[in-house]
N, C-alpha and C positions, 0 to 999 in steps of 0.2 A: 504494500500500500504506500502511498503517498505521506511523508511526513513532513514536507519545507515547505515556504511556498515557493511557486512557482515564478519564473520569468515573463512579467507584462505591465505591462506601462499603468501606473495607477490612475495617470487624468484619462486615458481612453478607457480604461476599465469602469470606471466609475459614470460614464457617459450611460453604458449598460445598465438594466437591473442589477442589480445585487441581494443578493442570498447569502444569510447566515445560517447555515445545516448544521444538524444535531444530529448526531447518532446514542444513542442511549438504549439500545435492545438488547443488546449481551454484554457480556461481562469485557468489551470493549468500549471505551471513552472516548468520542471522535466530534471533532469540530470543520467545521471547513468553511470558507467564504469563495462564492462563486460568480463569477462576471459573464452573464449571457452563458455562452462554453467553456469560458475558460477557468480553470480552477486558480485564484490565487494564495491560498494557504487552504495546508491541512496538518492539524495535529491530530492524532491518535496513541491512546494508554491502555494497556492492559493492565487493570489491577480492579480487581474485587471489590466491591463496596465506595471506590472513590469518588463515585457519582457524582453523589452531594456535598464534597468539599471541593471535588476541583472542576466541575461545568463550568459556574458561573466562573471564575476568573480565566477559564480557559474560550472560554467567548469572548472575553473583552481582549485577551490576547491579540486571539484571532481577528480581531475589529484593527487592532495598535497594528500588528505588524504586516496585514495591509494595506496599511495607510488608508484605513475607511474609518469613519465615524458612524453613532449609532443612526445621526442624523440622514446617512445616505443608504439607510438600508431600504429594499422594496417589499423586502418579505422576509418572516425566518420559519425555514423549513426544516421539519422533525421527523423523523423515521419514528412511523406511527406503529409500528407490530405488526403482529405476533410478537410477544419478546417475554423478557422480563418484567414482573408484573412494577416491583419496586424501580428497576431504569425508565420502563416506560413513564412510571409519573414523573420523575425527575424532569425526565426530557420534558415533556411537557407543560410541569409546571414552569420549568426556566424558559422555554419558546413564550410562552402565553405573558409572561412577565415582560421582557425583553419586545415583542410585539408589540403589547398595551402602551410602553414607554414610550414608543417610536410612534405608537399608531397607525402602525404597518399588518397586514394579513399575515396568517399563519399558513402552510403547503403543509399539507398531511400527506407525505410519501410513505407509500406500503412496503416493510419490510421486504417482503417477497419479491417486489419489483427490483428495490435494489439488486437481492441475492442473485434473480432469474439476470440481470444487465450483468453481474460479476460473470456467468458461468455460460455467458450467449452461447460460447462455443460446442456445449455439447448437445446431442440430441435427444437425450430425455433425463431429466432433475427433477430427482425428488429432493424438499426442503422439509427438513427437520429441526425444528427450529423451537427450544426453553428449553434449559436442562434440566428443570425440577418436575419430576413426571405428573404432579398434577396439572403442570400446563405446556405441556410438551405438545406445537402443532403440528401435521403433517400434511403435506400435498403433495402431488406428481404432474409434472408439466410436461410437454413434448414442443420439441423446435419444431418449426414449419420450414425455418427459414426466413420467414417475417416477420416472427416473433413468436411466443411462446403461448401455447392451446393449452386451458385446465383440464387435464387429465383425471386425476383425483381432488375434489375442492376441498381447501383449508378448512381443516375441524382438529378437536382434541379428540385423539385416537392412541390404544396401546400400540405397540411396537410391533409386535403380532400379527396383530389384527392390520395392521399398515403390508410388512410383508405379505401379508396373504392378497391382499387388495391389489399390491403393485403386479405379483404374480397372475390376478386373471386380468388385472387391463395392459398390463407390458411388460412382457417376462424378454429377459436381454439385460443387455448390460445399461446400467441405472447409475450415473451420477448424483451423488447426495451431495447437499450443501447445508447449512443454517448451524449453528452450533452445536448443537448434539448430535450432527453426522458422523461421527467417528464414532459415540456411544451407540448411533443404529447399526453400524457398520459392525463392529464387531460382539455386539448382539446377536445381528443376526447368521456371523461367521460362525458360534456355537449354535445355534438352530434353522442349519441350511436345508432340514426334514422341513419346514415350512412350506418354502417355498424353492424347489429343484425348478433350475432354470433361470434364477433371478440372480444375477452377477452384482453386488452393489460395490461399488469405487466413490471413497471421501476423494471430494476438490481437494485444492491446494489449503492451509490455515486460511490464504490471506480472500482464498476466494467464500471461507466458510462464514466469516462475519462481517456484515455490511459496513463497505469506506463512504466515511462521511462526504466524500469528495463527489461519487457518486448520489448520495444520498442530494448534495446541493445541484448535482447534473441534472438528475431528475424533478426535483424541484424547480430548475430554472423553468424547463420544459412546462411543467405544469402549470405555473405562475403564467408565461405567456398563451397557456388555453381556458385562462380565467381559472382556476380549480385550487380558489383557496376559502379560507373560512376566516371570521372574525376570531382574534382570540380566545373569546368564551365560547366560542360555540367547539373548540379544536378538543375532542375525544380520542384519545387511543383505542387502536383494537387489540385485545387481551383476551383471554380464553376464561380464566378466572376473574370475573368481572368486580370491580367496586362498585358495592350498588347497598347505599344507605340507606336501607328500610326498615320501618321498625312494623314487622310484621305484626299483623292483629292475631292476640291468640283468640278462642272462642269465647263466646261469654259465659259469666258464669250465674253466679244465681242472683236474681233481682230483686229488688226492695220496692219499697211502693212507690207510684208514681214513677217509675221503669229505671231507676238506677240503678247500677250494679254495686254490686257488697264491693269491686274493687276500686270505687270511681275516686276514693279520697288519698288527697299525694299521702307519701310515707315519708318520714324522716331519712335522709340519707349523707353520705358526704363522698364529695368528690375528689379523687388521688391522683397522682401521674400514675401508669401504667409498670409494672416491673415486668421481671422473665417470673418470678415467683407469684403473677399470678393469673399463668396462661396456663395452668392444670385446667382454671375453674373459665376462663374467657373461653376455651377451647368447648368448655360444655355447651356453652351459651350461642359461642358461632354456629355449633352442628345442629342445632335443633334452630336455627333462625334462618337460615343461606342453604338452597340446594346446591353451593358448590361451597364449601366453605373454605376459609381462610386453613392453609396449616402451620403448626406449630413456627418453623422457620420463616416463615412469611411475618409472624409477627416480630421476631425474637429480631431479625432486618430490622423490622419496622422502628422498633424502641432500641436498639441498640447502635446502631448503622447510620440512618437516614436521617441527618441531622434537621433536615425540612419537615420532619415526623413528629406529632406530638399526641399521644395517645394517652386515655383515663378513663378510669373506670367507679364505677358508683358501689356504695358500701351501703347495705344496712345491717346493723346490729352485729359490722363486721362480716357480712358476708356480701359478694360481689355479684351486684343484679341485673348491670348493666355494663357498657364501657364506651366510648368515644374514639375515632382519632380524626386528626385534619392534617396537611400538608400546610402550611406558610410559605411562599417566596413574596417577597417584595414586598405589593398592597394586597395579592391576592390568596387567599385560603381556598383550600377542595377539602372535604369531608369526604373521607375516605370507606369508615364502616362505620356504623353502630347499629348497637341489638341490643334488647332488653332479655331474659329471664321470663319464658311464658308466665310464669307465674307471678312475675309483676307487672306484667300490661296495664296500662290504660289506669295507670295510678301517678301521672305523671313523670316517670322516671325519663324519658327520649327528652320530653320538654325539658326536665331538669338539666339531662345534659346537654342539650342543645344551646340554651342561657347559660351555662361554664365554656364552653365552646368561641361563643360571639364573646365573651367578654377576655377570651385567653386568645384569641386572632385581633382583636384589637391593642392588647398590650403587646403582641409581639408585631404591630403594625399595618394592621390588613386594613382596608377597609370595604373588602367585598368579598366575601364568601359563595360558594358555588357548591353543586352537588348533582348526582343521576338518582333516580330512580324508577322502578318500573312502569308503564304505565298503563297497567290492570291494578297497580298499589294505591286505590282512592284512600283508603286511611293515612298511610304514610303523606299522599301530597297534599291532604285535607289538613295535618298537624305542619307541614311546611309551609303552607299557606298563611295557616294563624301563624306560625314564627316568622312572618315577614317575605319569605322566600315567592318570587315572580316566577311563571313557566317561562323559558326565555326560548325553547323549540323542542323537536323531535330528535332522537337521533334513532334512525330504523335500523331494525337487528341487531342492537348493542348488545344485547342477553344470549349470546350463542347458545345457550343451552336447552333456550326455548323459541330462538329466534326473537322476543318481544322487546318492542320499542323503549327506552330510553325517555325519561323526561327531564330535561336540563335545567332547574332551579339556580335561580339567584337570587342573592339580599344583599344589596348594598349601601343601607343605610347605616355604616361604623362610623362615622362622623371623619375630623380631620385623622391622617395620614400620621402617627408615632413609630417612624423606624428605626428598627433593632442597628444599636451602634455598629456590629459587622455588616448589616448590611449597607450604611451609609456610606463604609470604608469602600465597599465593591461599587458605589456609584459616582462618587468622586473622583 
């Protein structure tokens, strides 16, 4: 891949659109600024978890030693997924910030497109792509020669059940790509009873995970066919979805005049989140989410992701609820919460929802966003009373049931208090 920038004049570059790209899907770190076709900077880091310490100052890098300002950008384009559930927000939340500032559109490029433009050369790619098998996606493409036919469409599928698929629609030799190509590949080199006949060959490293240089190529492209979005409106695609609902448990027995024996709040207190106590969070997610969060997904979340702020609600010392949100900048995302069936609808969601608004405004936000279902009328009935606006659709967000996406916002935080590091990164 590309790591300098390139050779090209910056007053004629700049005359072009200009693209600031993000890569943030696998456990590679990638930046790059893009002039029409031509690439002028790219950096990329492989390291684990640095996401969220080193994006943001790796964009402004990237801005400095192109000789661009934030002022001359036209768009900033993000490798939208399949990926990583925790890079994807990152990405995202730093595109959506970085656009808001500039007041420039967001290019939501599809991972796959990148990997299928790395791998043009071969005639049929499969893309295996998140290394944590609850969200491991897979598809199989065929070259035409004019570009690349869906063969098998992108879904979260076993490993398996993937080889056997690729053996009745294209048994031959199979080019794999995406980051966990090397774990399908020699998967399925111990379980070649599968599928006899099906040859699989890993790309190159550099062709298995998407260059952000391409990631801005394809961006450009897009941008000049109109094919961008406002920054709140910019969603990833993930397989295990973030989707804050606080599911309605059933009712339970009724008082006169039709209230329920649960309708009255309970005393509770709200804590930051620890690893010591995702025994009892972990209970609460499975019986709330049909795909639910796991264990490492959160232990990332409160340990790792410095843009991560996660809490959970206590009664009588037992944990009934929990919260988390994402912060960059001014803007907040709410990432999960769930309540404990058995304290529905005794105020707990609202509870946390009011520690929430009032912990994204001290660390600086002043506009908060979130999805949810939208067959969930309870869940957008209680966002509604919390201030929260439907601000659009986003169809088939929920892969696991195909159902639409409804995109809430509130942004009435009053004036802008930003966190002293982040002042440091804007000056």
């Amino acid at each position: 891949m590309l790591s300098e920038k390139q050779d090209y004049g910056p007053e004629e570059a700049h005359r072009l659109p200009l693209i600031l790209a993000i890569e943030t899907s696998t456990a590679l770190l990638g930046v790059s600024v893009v002039a029409g076709r031509e690439v002028l900077f790219q950096r990329c880091l492989v390291k684990p978890r640095a996401h969220s310490i080193m994006l943001l100052p790796m964009c402004l890098e990237a801005l400095a030693s192109s000789g661009a300002r934030m002022a001359d950008l036209s768009a900033v384009a993000v490798s939208a997924g399949p990926g990583s559930f925790t890079g994807l927000r990152i990405g995202f939340a730093t595109a959506q910030g970085l656009a808001k500032a500039r007041r420039a559109s967001v290019v939501l490029v599809p991972t796959f497109e990148v990997l299928l433009e790395q791998c043009a050369s071969y005639p049929r790619v499969a893309v295996v792509q998140g290394r944590a098998r609850a969200q491991t996606v897979t598809a199989l493409f065929a070259n035409s020669g004019a570009g690349f036919r869906e063969v098998i469409p992108p879904a979260a599928r076993g490993m398996e059940e993937f080889l056997r698929d690729i053996r009745e629609a294209s048994p031959g030799t199979v080019h794999v790509t995406g980051d966990a190509a090397v774990d399908f590949v020699t998967y399925c080199q111990s379980h070649a009873g599968f599928a006899p006949g099906v040859q699989l060959v890993a790309v190159t490293e550099e062709q298995r995970l998407p260059s952000p240089a391409v990631v801005g190529l394809i961006g450009s492209r897009m941008l000049e066919e109109g094919k961008v979005v406002k920054p709140e409106e910019a969603l990833p695609r993930y397989y295990r979805k973030s989707s804050p609902e606080v599911l309605t448990a059933g009712k339970g027995p009724t008082e006169k005049g039709g209230r329920t024996a649960l309708d009255n709040a309970i005393e509770m207190q709200i804590e930051k989140m620890t690893v010591n106590d995702l025994d009892r969070v972990l209970e609460i997610e499975a019986v709330s989410y049909r795909t639910p969060w796991t264990r490492r997904a959160f232990t990332s979340e409160i340990t790792e992701n410095s843009y991560a702020h996660y809490f959970v609600a206590r009664h009588q010392g037992k944990i009934i609820g929990y919260v988390g949100m994402w912060v960059i900048l001014e803007e907040s995302h709410i990432t999960n919460i769930a309540v404990d069936p058995a304290y529905r609808r005794r105020k707990v969601a609202q509870r946390l929802l009011e520690d929430t608004f009032r912990r994204a405004r001290e660390l600086g936000a002043t506009r908060i966003t979130l999805e949810v279902r939208a067959s969930n009328s309870s869940a957008q009935d209680l966002y509604t009373k919390m201030g929260f606006v439907n601000r659009g659709l986003r169809k088939g967000y929920y892969t696991d049931t195909n159902e639409d996406a409804v995109v809430m916002w509130k942004d009435a935080f009053g004036p802008r208090q930003p966190k002293e590091d982040q002042v440091k990164w804007m000056v």
